[in-house]
C-alpha positions, 0 to 999 in steps of 0.5 A, spaced: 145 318 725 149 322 721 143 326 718 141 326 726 147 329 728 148 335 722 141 337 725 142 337 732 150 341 730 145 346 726 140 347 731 145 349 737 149 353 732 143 356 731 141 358 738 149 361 740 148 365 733 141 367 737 146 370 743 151 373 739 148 377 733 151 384 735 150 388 728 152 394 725 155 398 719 160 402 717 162 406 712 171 407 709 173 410 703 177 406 698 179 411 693 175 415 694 170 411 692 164 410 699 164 402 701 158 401 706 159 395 711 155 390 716 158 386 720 155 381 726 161 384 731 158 379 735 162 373 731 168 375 733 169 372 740 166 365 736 171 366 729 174 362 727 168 357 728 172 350 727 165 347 725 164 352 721 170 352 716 167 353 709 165 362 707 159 361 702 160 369 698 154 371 694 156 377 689 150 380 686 149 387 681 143 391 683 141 397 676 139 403 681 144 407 683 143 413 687 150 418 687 154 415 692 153 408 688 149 405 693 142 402 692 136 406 690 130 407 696 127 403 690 132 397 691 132 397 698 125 393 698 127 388 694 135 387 697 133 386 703 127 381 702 132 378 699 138 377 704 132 375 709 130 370 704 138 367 702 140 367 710 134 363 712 135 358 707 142 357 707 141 358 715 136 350 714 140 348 708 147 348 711 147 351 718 149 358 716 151 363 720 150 370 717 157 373 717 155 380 713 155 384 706 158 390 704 156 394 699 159 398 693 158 401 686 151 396 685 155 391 688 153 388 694 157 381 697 153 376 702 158 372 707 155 367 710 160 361 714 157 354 714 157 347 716 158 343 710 157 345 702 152 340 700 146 343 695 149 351 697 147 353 690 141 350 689 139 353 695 142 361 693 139 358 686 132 358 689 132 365 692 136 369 686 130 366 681 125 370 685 129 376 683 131 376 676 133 384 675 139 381 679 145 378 676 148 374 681 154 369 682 156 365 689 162 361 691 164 357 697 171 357 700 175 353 704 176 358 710 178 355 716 181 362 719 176 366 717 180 371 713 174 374 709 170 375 716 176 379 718 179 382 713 173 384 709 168 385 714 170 386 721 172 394 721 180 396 722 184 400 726 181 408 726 174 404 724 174 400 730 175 406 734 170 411 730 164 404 731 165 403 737 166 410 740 160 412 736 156 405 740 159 408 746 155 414 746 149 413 743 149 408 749 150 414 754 144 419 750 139 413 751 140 414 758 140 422 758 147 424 758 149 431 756 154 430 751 157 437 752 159 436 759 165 434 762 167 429 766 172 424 769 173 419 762 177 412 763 181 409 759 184 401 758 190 399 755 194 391 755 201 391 754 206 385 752 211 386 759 211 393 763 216 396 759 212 397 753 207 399 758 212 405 761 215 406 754 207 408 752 207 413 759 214 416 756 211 418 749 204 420 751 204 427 749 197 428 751 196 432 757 192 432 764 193 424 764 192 421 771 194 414 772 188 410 775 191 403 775 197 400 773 198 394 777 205 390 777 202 383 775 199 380 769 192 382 768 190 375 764 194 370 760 194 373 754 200 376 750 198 383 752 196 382 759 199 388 763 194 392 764 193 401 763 189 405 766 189 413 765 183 418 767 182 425 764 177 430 763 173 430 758 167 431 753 164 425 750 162 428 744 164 423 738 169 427 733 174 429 740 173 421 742 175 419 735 181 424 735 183 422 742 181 414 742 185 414 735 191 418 738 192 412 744 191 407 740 196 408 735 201 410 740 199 404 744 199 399 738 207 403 736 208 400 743 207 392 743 199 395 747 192 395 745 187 399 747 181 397 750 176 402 751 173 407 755 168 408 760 165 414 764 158 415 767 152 419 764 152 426 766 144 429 765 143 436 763 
């Protein structure tokens, strides 16, 4: 019954995975040394999981570096057979969901969050042994909160801003848009209580600003549920979205806010 149980858990586990993989990459700079990051963004509505409390982190040293200290086209092949191999095998041995890597200075780190750690380093073993020209070691922590999910994986302040802008208007360039044309752009903001909200409308020096939307109720029951509006002209172009969305967000984060995107429509040339 107990073996019956783990695999249905797994099972289901595996279908919501289905429905929430949502990945991409990154890059920071740790003193100024590059560090390249994927990250399934997709986990963090379900993070922390109850269910799956323990971080399985793989660490390995690939031999081919090319400058930046990334893995060499060479290595790719082997890295990704790999990867695909360790996430299918601890995703039937422990139902792991497969949480991200990052890479630096030929290392690179799997983070995977599981059900239980019974027989994971067999189960790491059995891969790794396929490929020899890897030193490798794996541990398994108890991580309820999921702290190496969001500390080392998912991106941080600027580098959620830059992501998310740059998904938004490869988002627009699919549907034709004409990134140099100017164009009504909306922007959304929560904030703790209606006085941090007018405090971030005092200290905006940011002009041509028009606010849409800025109801006296709360929006939600969370702790930032008084809802911003703004609307402004301007171009969808990456490097000005980044240094405005940044500006705001900071700003608002200075006020008991958090900034929460930005919408417009698709503008062809």
């Amino acid at each position: 019954m107990k073996l019956i149980f783990t695999l249905l858990l797994s099972l289901l586990g595996s279908m919501a995975i289905a429905q929430t993989d949502n990945w991409d990459n990154y890059v920071v700079s740790v003193n100024e040394k590059p560090i390249s990051v994927v990250v399934n963004l997709g986990l963090r509505d379900l993070a922390p999981a109850k269910e799956r409390p323990y971080a399985i982190i793989l660490r390995l040293k690939y031999p081919d570096v090319d400058e930046k200290g990334f893995p060499t086209v060479e290595m790719a092949d082997d890295l990704n057979k790999l990867e695909s191999m360790l996430e299918a095998g601890l995703q039937k041995s422990n139902g792991a969901w497969y949480a991200g890597r990052f890479t630096q200075r030929g290392l690179r780190e799997f983070y995977f969050y599981t059900l239980d750690t019974v027989d994971y380093f067999k189960t790491c073993a059995a891969v790794m042994v396929q490929f020899p020209k890897f030193p490798w070691l794996v541990k398994a922590v108890y991580d309820k909160t999921w702290t190496n999910y969001f500390e080392v994986l998912y991106p941080q302040n600027e580098e959620k801003e830059r992501l998310e802008n740059r998904r938004t208007i490869d988002e627009l360039v699919k549907k034709g848009d004409a990134s140099n044309r100017q164009r009504p752009i909306d922007h959304t903001l929560f904030f703790r209580s209606d006085w941090h909200r007018k405090q971030f409308l005092k200290e905006i020096d940011e002009p041509g600003f028009k606010v849409i939307e800025m109801p006296i109720e709360k929006s939600n029951n969370s702790e930032q549920a008084f809802k911003l509006v703004l609307r402004r002209d301007d171009k969808p172009e990456l490097q000005n979205m980044n240094t405005l969305t940044i500006r705001l967000s900071q700003l608002a984060t200075k006020n008991g806010g958090r900034y929460s995107g930005w919408s417009t429509y698709v503008v062809k040339g």
